[in-house]
C-alpha positions as CSV (number, residue, x, y, z in Angstrom):
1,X,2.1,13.4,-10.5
2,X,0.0,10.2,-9.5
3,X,2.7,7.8,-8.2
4,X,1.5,3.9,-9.0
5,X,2.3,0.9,-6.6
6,X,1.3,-2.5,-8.8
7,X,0.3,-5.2,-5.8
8,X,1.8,-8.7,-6.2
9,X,-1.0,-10.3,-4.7
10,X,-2.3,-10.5,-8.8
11,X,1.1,-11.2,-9.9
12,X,1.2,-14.9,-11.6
13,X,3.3,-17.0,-9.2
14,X,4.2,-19.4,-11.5
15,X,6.5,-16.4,-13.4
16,X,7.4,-14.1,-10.8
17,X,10.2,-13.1,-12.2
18,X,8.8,-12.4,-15.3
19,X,6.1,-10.0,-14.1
20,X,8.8,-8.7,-11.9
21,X,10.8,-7.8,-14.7
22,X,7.9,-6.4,-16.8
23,X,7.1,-4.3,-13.7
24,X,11.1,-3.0,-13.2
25,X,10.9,-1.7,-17.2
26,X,7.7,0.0,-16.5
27,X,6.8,3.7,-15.3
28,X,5.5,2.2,-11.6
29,X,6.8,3.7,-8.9
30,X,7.4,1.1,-6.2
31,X,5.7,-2.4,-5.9
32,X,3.1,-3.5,-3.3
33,X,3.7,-6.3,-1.7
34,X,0.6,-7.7,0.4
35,X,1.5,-10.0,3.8
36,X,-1.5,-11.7,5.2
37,X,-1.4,-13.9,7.9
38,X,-5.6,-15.9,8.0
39,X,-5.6,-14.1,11.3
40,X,-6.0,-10.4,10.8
41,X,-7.4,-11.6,6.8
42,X,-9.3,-14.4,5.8
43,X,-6.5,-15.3,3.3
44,X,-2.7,-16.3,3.5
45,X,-0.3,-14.7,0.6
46,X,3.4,-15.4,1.2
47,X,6.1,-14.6,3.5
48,X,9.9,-13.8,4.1
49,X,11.1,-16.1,1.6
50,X,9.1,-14.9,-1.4
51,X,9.9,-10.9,-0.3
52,X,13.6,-12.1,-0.1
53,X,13.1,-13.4,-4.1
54,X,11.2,-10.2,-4.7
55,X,14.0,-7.8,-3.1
56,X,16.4,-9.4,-5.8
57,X,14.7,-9.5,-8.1
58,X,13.1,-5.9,-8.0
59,X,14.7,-2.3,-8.7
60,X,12.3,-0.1,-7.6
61,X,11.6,0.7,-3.6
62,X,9.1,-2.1,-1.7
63,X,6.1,-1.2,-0.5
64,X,5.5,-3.6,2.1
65,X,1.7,-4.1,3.6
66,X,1.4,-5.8,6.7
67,X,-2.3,-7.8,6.9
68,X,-1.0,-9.3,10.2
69,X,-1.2,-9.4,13.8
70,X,1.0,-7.8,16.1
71,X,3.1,-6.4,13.1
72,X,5.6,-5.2,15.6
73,X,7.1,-8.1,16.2
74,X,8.6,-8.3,12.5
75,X,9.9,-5.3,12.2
76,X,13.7,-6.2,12.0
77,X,12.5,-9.0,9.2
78,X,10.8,-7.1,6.9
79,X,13.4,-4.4,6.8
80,X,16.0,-7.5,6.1
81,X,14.0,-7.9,3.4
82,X,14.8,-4.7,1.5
83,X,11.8,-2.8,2.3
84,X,11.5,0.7,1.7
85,X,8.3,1.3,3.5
86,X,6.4,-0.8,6.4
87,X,2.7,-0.5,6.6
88,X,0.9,-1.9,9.1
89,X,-2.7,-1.4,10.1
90,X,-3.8,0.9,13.1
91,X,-6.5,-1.9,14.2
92,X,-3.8,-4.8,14.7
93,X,-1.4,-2.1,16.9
94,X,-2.1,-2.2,20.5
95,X,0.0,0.4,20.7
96,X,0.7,2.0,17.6
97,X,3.0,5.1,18.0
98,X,5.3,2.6,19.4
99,X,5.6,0.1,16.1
100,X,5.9,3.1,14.4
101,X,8.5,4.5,16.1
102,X,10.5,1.0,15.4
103,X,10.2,0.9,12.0
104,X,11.6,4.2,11.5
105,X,14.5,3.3,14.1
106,X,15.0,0.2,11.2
107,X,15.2,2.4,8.9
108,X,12.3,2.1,6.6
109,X,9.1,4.6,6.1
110,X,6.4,4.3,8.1
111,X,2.7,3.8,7.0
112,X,-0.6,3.2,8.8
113,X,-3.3,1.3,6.8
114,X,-7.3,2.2,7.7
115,X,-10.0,-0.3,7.5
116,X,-12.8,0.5,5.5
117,X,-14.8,0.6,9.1
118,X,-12.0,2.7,10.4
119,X,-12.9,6.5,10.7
120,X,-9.6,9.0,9.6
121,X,-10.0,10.8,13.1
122,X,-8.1,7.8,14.2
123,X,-5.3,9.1,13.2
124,X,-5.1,12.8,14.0
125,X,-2.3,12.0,17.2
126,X,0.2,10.4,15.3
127,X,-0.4,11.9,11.2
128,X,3.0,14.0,11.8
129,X,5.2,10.9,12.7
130,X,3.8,9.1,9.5
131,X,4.9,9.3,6.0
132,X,2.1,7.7,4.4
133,X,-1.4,6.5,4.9
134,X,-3.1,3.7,3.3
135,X,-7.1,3.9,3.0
136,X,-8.2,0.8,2.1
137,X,-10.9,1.0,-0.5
138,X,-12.3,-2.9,-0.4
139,X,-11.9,-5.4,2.9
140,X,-8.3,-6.2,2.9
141,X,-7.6,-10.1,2.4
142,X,-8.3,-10.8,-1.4
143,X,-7.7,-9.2,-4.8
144,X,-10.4,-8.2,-7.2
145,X,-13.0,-6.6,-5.0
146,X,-15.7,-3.7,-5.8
147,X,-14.9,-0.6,-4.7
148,X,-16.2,0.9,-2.0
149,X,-17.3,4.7,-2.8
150,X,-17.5,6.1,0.7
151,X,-13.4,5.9,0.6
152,X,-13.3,9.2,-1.4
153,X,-14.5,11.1,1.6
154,X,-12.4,9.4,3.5
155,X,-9.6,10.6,1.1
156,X,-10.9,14.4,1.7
157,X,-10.8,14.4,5.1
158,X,-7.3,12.7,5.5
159,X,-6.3,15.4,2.9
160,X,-7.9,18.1,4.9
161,X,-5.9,16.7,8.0
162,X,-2.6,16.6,6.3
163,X,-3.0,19.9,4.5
164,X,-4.0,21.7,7.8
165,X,-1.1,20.2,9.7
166,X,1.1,21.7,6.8
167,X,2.0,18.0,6.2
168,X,1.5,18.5,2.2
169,X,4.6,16.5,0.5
170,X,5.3,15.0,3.7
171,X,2.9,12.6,4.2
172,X,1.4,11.0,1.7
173,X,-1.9,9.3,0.9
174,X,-2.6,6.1,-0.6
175,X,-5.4,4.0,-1.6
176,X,-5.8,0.2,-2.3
177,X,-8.8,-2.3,-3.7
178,X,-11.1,-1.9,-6.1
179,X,-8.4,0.6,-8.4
180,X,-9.2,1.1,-12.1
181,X,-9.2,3.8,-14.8
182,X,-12.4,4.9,-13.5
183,X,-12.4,4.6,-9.7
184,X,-8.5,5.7,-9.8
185,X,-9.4,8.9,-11.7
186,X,-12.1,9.5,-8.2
187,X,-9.6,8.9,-5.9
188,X,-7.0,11.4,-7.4
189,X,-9.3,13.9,-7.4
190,X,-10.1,13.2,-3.9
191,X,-6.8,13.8,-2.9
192,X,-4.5,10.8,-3.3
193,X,-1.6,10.3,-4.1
194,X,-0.1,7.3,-4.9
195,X,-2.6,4.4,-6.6
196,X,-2.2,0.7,-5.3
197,X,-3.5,-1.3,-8.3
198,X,-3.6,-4.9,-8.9
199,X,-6.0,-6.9,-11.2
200,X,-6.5,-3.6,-13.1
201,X,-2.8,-4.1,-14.3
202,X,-1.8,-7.6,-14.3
203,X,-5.2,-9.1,-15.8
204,X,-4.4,-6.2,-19.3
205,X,-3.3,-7.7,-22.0
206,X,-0.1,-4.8,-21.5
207,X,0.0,-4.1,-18.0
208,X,2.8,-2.0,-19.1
209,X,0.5,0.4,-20.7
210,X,-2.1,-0.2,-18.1
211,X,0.6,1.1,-15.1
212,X,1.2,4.3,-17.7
213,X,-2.8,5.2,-17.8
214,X,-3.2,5.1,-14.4
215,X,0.3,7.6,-13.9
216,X,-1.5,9.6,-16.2
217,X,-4.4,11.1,-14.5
């Protein structure tokens, strides 16, 4: 079954709680929670504040994605947070195995996030400490981007690698930017597994019914 992660980042932050709540009745699975720093993005979201709000507010697992530099510094934060998994991208890790390492001694799933630049192979000495991947399907820093096509074969060949190294169930992949009925339908069928979606949902008229289509396929 397609497992779907709404992003805040398209939230309204005037009602928060509201969409929070609409969210929590809702068949999503976790929400996505986007941290940018105007470093590592050319855009600034929120920080440990707002994911405290979010983390009471919420009652399903937070999926936290780090757009920051040196992510291991605020490893100890974002699990005080409430997170359930910490994502943080492979090009802002000098050295990578270690963060990851630290965020599963916190406590908390660890995921790796790919550029659209960024080539899978990247990955092949450290896919069995991870539990998830996230491919990013537009340039991570703002909502409501085009897709960008050539992620499916990304999706394939990290699918390839996890299926090979008898990861299946194990680690997981998921894909972010550009996700609609359309584009999210591709990506399944590449190979993903969980759907990061965020104007798709919150700009429907029901983004309840919205979340549902997109479990759906």
């Amino acid at each position: 079954m397609t497992l779907v992660s709404p992003s805040l980042l398209s939230a309204d932050f005037g009602q928060l709680d509201r969409d929070i709540d609409m969210l929590n009745r809702s068949q999503a699975d976790m929400l996505h929670i986007d941290v940018m720093d105007g470093v590592f993005v050319p855009n600034i979201s929120f920080g440990f504040p707002v994911m405290k709000f979010i983390e009471r507010a919420a009652s399903k697992p937070l999926d936290v994605h780090l757009m920051i530099v040196d992510p291991g510094r605020y490893v100890n934060q974002v699990r005080d947070c409430g997170a359930a998994i910490m994502n943080i991208h492979a090009e802002a890790c000098t050295h990578l195995h270690r963060v990851v390492q630290q965020i599963k001694q916190a406590g908390m799933k660890a995921a790796v996030t790919l550029n659209p630049s960024t080539p899978v192979m990247m990955l092949q000495d450290i896919i069995e400490d991870l539990d998830m991947v996230l491919l990013m399907s537009v340039n991570p820093g703002f909502a409501a981007q085009k897709f960008i096509t050539h992620t499916l074969a990304k999706v394939k060949s990290l699918r390839e690698m996890i299926d090979s190294r008898g990861l299946t169930g194990q680690t997981t992949i998921e894909i972010d930017g550009g996700i609609n009925l359309q584009t999210g339908a591709l990506a399944v069928e590449a190979g993903a597994d969980i759907l990061v979606a965020g104007n798709y949902v919150f700009a429907d008229q029901d983004p309840e019914a919205a979340i549902a289509r997109l479990k759906a396929l």
